[in-house]
N, C-alpha and C positions, 0 to 999 in steps of 0.2 A: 504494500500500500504506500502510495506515495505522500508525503507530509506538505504541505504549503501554510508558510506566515499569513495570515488575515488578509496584510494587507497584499501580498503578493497575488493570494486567492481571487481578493476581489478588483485587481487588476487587472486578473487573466482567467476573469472567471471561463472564456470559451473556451478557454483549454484545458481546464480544467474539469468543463465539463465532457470535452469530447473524449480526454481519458480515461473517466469515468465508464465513458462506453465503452471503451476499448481496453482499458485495462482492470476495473472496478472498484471499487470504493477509493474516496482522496480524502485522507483527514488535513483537516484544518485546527492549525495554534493562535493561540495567544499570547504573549510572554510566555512562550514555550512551554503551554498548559495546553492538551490537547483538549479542544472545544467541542468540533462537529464533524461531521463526517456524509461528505459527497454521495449519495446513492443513486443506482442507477433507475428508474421509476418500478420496475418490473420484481425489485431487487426489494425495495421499502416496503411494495403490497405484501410482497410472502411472507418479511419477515415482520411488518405491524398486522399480519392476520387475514386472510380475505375477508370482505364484507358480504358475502352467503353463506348463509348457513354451511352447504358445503364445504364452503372453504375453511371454516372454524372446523369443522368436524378432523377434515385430513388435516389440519394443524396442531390439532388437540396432542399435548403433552401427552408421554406414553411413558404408562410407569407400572408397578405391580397390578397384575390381573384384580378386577373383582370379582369378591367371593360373596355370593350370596345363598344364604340358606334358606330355605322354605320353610315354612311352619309345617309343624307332624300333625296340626289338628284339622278333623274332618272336617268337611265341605257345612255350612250351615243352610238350614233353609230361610227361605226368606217368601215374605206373603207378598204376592204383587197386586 
């Protein structure tokens, strides 16, 4: 990932952003604090989440199976 000063950044913001596409992410500093970071459009949807439901679902964190147990007691009746 390539590094750019602020003000360099927002100097050359076009090439900055055309590396973006071609090479991918450019973080940008501040006093040598790193601040932000360049993304490519395509790049910030996947990783802030899609906005459909689908898209949350196959994004959804994957961690220990759920275990669910069912109740051992019998079916009740019910007056409709």
């Amino acid at each position: 990932m390539h590094t750019w000063q602020l003000q360099d950044a927002k100097s050359r913001f076009s090439e900055v952003v055309d590396l973006t596409a071609s090479e991918g992410p450019q973080m940008v500093t501040r006093h040598g604090r790193e601040m932000a970071v360049v993304l490519w459009v395509t790049e910030y949807r996947r990783l802030s989440g899609a906005s459909s439901l689908v898209g949350v679902l196959l994004n959804a964190p994957r961690g220990e199976p759920l275990l669910v147990e069912r109740s051992q007691e019998g079916v009740r009746d019910i007056a409709l």
